[in-house]
BADOMI-952154 format. One record per residue: x, y negated, z of N, C-alpha, C, CB in turn. Coordinates in steps of 0.02 Angstrom, whole numbers, padded with zeros to 5 digits, always signed. Glycine has a CB too. Example, Ala and Ser with C-alpha at 12.3 -4.5 7.8 and 13.67 -1.06 7.14 Angstrom:
REM BADOMI-952154
+00660+00284+00390+00615+00225+00390+00660+00165+00390+00565+00224+00452+00642+00112+00354+00684+00053+00357+00645-00002+00394+00704+00030+00286
END
This chain:
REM BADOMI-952154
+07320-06931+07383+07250-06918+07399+07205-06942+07343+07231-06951+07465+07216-07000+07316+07191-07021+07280+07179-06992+07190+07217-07071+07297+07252-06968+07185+07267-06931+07135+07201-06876+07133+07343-06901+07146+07208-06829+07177+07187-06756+07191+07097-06786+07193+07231-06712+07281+07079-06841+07205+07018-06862+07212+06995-06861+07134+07016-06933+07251+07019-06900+07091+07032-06882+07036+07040-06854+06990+07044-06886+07033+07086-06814+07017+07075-06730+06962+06997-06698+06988+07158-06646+06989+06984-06703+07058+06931-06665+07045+06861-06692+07013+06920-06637+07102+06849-06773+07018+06807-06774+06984+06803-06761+06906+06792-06817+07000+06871-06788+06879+06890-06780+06809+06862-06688+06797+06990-06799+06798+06863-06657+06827+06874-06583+06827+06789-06564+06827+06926-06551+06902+06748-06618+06880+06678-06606+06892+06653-06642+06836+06649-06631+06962+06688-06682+06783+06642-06730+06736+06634-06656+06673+06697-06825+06699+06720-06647+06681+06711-06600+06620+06677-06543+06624+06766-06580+06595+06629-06512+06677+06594-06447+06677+06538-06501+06667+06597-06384+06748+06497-06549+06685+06458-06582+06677+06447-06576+06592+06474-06642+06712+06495-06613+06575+06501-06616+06490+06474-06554+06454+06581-06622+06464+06521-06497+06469+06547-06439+06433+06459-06407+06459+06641-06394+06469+06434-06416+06528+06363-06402+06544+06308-06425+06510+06351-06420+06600+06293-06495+06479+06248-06526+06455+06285-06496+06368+06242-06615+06486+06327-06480+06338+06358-06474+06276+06310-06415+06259+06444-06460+06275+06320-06361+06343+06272-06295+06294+06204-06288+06295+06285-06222+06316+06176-06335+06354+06105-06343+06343+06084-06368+06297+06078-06369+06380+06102-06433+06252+06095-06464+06176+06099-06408+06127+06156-06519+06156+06151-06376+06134+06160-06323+06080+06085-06283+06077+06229-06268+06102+06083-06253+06156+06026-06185+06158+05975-06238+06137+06005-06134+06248+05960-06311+06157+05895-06332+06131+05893-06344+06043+05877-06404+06171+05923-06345+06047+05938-06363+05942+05911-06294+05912+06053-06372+05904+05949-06230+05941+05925-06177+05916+05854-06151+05939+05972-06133+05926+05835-06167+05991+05770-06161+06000+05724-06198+05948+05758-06180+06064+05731-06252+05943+05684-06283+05917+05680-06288+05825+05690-06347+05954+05752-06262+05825+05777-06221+05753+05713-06173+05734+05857-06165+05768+05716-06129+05784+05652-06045+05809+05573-06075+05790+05649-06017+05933+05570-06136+05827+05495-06148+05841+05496-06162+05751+05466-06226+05911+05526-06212+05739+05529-06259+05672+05507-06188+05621+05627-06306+05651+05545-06158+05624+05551-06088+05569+05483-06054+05576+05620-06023+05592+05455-06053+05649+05413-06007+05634+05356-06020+05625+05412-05968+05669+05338-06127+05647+05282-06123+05618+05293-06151+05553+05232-06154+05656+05348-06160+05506+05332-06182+05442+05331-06090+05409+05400-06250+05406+05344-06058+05425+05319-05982+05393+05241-05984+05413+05364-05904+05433+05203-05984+05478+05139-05995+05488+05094-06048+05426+05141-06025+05560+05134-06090+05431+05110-06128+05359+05124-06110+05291+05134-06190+05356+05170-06093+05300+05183-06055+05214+05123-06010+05200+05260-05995+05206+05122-05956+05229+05075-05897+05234+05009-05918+05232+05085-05857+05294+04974-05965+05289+04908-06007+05250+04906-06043+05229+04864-06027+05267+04929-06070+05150+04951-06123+05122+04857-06114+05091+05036-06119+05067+04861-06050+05055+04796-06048+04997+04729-06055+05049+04792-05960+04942+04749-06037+05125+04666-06033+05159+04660-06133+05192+04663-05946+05258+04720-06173+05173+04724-06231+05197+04693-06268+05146+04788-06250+05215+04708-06244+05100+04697-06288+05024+04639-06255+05007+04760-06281+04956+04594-06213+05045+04534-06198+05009+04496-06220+05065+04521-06122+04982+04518-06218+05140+04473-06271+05175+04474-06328+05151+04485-06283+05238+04519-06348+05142+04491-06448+05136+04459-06446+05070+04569-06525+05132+04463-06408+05026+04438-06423+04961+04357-06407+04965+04480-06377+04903+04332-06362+04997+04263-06337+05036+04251-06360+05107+04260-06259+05042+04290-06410+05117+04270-06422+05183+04235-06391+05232+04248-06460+05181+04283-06348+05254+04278-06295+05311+04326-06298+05352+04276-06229+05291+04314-06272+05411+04372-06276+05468+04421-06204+05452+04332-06273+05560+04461-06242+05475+04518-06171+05482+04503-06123+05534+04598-06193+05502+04443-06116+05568+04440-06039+05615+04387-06035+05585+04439-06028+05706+04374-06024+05517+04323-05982+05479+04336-05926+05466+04307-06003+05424+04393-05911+05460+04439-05857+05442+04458-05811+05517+04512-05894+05404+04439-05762+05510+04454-05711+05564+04535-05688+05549+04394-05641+05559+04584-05719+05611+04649-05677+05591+04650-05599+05536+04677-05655+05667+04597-05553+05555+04627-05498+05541+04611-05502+05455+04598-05432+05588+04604-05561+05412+04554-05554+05386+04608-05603+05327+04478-05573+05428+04666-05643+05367+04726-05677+05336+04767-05619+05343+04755-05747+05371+04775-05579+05374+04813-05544+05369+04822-05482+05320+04815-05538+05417+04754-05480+05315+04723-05434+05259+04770-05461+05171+04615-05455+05259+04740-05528+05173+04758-05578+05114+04850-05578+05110+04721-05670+05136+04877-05567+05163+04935-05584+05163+04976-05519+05133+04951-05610+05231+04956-05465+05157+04963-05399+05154+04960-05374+05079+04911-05368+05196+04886-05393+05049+04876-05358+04992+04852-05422+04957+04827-05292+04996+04899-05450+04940+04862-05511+04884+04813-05514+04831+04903-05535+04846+04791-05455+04812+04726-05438+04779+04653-05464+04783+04719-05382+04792+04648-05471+04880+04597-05469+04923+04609-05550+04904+04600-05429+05005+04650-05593+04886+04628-05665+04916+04561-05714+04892+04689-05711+04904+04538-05696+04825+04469-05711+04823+04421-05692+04877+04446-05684+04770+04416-05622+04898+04382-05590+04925+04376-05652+05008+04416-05508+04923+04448-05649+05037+04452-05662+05108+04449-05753+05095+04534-05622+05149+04455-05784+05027+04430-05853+05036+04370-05878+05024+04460-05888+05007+04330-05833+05010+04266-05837+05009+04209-05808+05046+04259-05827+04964+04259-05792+05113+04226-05763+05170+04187-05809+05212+04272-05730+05211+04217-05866+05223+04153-05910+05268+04091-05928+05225+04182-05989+05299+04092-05927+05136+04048-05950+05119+03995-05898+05092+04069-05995+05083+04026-05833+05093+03960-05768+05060+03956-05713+05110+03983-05722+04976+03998-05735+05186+03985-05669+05209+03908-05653+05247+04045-05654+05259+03868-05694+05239+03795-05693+05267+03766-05666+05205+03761-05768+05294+03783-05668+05139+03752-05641+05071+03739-05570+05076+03800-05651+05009+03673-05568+05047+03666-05466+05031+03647-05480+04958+03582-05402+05086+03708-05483+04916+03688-05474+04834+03662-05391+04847+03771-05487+04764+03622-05409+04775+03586-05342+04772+03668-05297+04731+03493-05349+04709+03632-05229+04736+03683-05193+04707+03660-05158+04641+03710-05143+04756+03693-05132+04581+03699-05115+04523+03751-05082+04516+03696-05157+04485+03750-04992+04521+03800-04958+04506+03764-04932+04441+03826-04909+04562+03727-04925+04401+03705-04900+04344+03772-04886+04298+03651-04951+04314+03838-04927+04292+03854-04946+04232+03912-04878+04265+03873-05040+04206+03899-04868+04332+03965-04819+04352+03953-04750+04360+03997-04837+04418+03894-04732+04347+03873-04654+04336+03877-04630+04254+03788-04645+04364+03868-04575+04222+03882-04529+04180+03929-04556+04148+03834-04506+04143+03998-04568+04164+04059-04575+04147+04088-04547+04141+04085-04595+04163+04153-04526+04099+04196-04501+04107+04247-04480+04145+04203-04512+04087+04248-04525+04187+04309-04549+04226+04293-04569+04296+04343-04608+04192+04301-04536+04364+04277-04567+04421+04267-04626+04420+04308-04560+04466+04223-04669+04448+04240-04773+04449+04264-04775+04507+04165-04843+04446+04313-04839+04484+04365-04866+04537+04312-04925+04559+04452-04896+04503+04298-04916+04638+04274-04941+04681+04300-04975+04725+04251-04912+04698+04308-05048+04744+04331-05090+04816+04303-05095+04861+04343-05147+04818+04332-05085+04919+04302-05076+04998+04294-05145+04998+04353-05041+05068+04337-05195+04967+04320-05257+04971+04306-05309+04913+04363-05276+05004+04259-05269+04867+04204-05296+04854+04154-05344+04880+04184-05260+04848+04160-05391+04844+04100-05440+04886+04033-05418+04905+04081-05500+04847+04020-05397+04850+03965-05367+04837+03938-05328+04919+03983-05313+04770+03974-05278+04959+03986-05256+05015+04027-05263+05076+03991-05220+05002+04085-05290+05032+04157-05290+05078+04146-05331+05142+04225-05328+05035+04068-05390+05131+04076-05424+05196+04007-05397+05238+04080-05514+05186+03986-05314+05243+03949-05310+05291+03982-05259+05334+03883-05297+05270+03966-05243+05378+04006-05225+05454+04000-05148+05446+03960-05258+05539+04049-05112+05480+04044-05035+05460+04113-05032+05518+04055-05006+05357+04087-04979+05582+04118-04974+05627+04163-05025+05655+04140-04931+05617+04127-05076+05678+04136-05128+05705+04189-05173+05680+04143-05114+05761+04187-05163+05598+04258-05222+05576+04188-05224+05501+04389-05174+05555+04239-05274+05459+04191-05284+05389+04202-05226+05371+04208-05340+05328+04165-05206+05310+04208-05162+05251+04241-05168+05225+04197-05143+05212+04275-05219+05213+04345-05237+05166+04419-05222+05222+04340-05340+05136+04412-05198+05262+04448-05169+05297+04432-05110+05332+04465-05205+05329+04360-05095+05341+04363-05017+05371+04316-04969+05316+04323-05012+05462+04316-05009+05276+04266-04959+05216+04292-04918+05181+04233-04991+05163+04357-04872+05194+04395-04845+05136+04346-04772+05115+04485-04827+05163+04332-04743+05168+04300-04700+05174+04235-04685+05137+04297-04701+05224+04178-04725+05158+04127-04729+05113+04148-04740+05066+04083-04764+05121+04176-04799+05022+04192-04812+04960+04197-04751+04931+04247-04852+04952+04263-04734+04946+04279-04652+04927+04237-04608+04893+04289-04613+04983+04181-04591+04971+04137-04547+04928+04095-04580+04907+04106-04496+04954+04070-04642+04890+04006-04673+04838+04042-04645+04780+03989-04770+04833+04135-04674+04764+04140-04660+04689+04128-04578+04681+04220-04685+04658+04149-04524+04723+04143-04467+04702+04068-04436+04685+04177-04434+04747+04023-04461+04726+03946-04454+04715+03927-04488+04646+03903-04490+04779+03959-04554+04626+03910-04580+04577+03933-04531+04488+03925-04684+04576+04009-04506+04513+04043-04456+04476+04027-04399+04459+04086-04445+04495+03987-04362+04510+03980-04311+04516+03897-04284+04513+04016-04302+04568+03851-04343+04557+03775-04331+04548+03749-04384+04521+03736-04317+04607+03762-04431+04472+03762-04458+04445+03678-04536+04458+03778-04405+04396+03712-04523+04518+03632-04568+04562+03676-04644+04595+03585-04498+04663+03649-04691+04572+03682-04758+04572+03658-04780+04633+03666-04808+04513+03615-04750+04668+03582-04794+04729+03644-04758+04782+03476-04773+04753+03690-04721+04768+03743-04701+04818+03805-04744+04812+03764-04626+04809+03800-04805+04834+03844-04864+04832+03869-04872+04912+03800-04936+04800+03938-04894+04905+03966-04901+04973+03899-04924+05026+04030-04963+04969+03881-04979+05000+03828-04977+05072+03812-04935+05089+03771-05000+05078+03758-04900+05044+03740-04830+05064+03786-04807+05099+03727-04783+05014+03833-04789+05087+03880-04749+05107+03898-04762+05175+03931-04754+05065+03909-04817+05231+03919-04853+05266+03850-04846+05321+03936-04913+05228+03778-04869+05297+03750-04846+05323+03741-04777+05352+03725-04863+05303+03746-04710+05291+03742-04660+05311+03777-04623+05349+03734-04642+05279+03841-04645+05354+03872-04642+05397+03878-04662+05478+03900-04658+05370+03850-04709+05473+03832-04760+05550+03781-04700+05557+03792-04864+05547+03739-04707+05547+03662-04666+05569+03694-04581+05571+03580-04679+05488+03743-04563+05536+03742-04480+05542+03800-04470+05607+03772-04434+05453+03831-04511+05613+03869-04520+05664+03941-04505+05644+03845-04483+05717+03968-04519+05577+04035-04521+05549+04079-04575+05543+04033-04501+05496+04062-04632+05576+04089-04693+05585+04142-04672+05666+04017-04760+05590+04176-04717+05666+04229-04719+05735+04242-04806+05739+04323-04665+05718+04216-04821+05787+04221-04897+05817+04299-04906+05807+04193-04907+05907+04309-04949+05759+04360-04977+05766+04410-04948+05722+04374-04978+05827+04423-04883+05705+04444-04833+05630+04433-04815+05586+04452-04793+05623+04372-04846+05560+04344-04838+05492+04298-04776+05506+04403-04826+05430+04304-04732+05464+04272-04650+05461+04305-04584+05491+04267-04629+05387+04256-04563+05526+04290-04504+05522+04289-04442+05480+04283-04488+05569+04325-04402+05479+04345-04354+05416+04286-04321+05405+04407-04297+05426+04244-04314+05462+04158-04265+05442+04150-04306+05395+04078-04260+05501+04148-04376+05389+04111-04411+05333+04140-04361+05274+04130-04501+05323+04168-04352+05249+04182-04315+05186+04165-04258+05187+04241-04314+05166+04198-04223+05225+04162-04123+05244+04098-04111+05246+04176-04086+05322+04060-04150+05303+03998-04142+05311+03955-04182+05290+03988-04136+05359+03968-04260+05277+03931-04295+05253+03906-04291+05178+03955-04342+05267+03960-04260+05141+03958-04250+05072+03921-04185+05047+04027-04251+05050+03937-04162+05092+03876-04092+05094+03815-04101+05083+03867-04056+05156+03794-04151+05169+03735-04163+05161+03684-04214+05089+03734-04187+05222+03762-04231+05053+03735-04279+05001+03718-04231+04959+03781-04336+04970+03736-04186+04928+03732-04133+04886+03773-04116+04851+03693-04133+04854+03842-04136+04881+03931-04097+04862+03927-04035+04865+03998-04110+04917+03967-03993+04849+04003-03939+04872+04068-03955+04903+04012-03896+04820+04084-03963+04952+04152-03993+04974+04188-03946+05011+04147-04055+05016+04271-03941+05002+04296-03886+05019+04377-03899+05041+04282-03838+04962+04376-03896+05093+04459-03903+05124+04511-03864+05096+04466-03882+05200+04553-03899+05058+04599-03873+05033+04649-03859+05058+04609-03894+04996+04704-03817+05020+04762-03792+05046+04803-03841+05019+04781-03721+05031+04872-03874+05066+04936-03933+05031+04986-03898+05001+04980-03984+05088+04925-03863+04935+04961-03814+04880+04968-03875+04795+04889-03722+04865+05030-03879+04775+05033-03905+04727+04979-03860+04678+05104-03911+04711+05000-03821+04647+04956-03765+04629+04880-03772+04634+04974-03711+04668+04849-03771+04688+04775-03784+04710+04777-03874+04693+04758-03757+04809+04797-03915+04702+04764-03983+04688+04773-03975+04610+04804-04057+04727+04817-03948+04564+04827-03957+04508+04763-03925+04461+04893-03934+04498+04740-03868+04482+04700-03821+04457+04622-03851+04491+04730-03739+04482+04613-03885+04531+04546-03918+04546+04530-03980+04479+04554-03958+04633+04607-04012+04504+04588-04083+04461+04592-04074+04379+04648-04149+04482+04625-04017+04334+04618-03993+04278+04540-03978+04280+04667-03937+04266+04515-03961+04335+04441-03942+04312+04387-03973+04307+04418-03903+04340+04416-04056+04322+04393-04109+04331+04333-04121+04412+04364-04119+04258+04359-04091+04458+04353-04100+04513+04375-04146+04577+04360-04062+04515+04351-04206+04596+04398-04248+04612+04415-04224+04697+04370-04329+04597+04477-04251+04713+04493-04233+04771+04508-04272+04825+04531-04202+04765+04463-04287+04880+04461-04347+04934+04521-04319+04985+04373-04359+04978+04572-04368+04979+04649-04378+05034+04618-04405+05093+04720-04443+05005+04654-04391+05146+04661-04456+05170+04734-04465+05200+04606-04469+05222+04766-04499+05200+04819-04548+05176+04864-04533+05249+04787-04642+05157+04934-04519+05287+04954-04561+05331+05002-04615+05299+04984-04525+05385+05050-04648+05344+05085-04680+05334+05137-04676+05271+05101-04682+05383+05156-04731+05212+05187-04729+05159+05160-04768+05123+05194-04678+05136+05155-04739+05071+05145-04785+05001+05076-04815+04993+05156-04741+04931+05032-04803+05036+04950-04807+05040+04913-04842+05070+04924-04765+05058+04963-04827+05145+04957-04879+05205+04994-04874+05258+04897-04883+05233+04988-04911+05333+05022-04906+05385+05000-04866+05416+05031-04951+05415+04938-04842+05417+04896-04810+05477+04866-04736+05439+04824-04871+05506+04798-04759+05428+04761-04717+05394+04714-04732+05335+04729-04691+05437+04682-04692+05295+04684-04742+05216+04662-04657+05192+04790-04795+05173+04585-04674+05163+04553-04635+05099+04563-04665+05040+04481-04627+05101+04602-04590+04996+04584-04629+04917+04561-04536+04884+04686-04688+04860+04538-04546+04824+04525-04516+04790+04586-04491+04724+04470-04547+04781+04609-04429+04719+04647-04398+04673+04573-04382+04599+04691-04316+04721+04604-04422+04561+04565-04389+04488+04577-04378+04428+04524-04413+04468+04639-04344+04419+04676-04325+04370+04761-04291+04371+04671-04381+04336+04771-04263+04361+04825-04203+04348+04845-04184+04286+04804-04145+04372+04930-04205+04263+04973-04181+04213+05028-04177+04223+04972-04208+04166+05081-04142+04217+05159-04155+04213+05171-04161+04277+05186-04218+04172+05149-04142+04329+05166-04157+04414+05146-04223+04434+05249-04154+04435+05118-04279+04404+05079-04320+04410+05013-04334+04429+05085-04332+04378+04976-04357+04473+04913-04377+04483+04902-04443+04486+04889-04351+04533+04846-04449+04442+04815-04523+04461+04756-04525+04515+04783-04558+04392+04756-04593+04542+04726-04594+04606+04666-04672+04599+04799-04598+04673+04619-04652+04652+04559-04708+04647+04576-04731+04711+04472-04684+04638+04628-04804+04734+04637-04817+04787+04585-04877+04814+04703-04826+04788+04544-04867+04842+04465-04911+04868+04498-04972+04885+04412-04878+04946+04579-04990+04902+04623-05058+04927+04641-05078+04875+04685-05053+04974+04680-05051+04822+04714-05069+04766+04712-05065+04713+04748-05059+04764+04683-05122+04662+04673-05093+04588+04735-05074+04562+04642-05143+04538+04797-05118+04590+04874-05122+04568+04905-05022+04589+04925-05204+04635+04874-04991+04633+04902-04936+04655+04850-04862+04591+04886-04937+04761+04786-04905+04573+04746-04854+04549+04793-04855+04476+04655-04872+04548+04795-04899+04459+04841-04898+04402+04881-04864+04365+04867-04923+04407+04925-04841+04413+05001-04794+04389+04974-04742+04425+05094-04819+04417+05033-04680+04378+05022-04625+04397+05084-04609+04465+05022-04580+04329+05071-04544+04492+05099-04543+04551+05134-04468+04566+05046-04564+04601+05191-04464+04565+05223-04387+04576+05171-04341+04651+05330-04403+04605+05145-04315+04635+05107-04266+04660+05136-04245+04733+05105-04209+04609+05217-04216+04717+05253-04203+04782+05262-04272+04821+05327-04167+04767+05276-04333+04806+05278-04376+04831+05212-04404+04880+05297-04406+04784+05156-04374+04818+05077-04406+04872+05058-04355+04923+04992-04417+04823+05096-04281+04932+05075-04244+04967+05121-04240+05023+05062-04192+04936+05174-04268+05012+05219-04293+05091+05173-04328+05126+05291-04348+05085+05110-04372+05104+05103-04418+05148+05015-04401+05168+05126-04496+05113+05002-04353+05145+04921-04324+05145+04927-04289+05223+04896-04254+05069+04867-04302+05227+04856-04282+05325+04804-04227+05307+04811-04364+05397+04755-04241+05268+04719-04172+05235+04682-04180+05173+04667-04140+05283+04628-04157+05130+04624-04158+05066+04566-04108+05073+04690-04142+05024+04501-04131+05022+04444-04092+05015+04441-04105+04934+04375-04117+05064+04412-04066+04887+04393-04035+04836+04316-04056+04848+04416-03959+04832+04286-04107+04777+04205-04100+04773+04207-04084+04712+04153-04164+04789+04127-04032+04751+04125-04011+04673+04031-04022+04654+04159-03909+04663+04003-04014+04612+03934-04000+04599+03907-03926+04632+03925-04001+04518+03830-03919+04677+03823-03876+04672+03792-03838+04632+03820-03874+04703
END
C-alpha cells in the first residue's frame, strides 16, 4: 500500500515538475517577444529620443504617423524632427528661382517651407503629393511663382479636390489644372503616346498604385523620355527623382496619366 502510495505521488511530483518546466519555458519566450519588441521600438526612435532631450521636448510631440513617415523614407528626418518646433511657422514662400527653367523643379510635399500645413485633414508632408505635383507643372509651364504647393492645397480645399483623409482627388489635375490655365488631357497607357508627349517637352502627371512609388496611392510627375526610359519628379523622393526609370516598368504601376500642356 505504501509502495503504490508512492509511485503515485512520485508520478504526481513529476507532472508537477515537467508542468512548471513548460510554463518557465513559455515565460522565457514570452518575455524573449516583449524584450525584442520594445528594444526595436527603441531602435527605430533612437534619432526622435536624442533630439528630444537635446531640445527638450517630450516624446508625444511627434504624431505616430509622422515617425513612421521618418522611418519609411529617411529623407523626411529633418523635416519630421523639426516638427514640434516649426510646425506653427508660415515662412514666406519664393518660387522665383523655379520658373523659366529648363527642366520641371523638383518639389517636396515635405518641404518645411509647407510640408507642416494641413491639406485634407493630415499635414502636407504626407497628403500633399498632389498639389506639389501640379505647382511643379504650373511653375514649368506658366511660368507664375505665386503657384506654390500652398497655393496648390488651398485651391484645392476651396474647389473641392481634396478627399479627407487621401490626399487629392484626380479632378485636382483634370479639372483643377484647367482651371489654372493647363491644357490637360487623359492619356492613353500607350508607350508610344507618353514617349511622343514627353519628347515634346510636355510633362505628364501619374498617379502611382502600389510598387516602386508607394503602398497606396502617390502623384509624381514624368519629365523626360529616351531609350525606353523616363525620368520622374517624385514630390516624396529626391533619391527616386534621381535615376532614370524603364517606362514599361512605371506603367505596370500607373492607375492613370494626364498630359499638360500650354494653352
Amino acid at each position: 500500500m505504501r509502495a503504490e502510495e508512492y509511485r503515485r505521488r512520485k508520478a504526481h511530483r513529476q507532472r508537477l515538475t515537467a508542468g512548471w518546466l513548460l510554463v518557465s519555458v513559455l515565460l522565457v519566450i514570452l518575455l524573449a517577444g516583449i524584450s525584442l519588441l520594445l528594444d526595436s521600438g527603441v531602435t527605430k526612435n533612437t534619432r526622435i529620443r536624442a533630439f528630444a532631450a537635446e531640445k527638450d521636448l517630450p516624446l508625444d510631440a511627434w504624431p505616430a504617423e509622422l515617425i513612421e513617415l521618418m522611418e519609411k523614407n529617411p529623407e523626411t528626418e529633418e523635416f519630421v524632427l523639426y516638427y514640434p518646433l516649426k510646425k506653427d511657422l508660415r515662412p514666406e514662400i519664393d518660387l522665383r528661382g523655379s520658373v523659366q527653367t529648363s527642366a520641371v523643379p523638383l518639389l517636396l510635399q515635405w518641404d518645411e517651407r509647407w510640408g507642416y500645413d494641413r491639406f485634407a485633414g493630415e499635414l502636407m508632408g504626407l497628403s500633399g503629393c498632389g498639389p506639389t505635383c501640379l505647382s511643379m507643372v504650373c511653375l514649368y509651364l506658366l511660368d507664375v511663382p505665386a503657384l506654390t504647393p500652398r497655393y496648390m492645397a488651398e485651391f484645392a480645399e476651396e474647389e473641392g479636390y481634396s478627399d479627407r483623409g487621401n490626399g487629392s482627388t484626380w479632378t485636382l489635375i483634370s479639372e483643377g489644372g484647367e482651371k489654372l490655365g493647363l491644357e490637360v488631357e487623359e492619356l492613353p497607357l500607350h508607350e508610344s503616346s507618353i514617349a511622343r508627349e514627353l519628347e515634346a517637352g510636355n510633362p505628364i502627371v501619374c498617379v502611382m498604385g502600389a510598387g516602386d512609388f508607394t503602398t497606396t496611392g502617390h502623384f509624381i510627375v514624368l519629365t523626360g523620355y529616351a531609350d525606353g526610359f523616363v525620368t520622374v519628379n517624385d514630390p516624396n523622393s529626391v533619391e527616386r527623382s534621381e535615376k532614370a526609370w524603364e517606362l514599361k516598368a512605371v506603367m505596370e504601376q500607373m492607375r492613370n496619366l494626364w498630359v499638360c500642356r500650354t494653352k
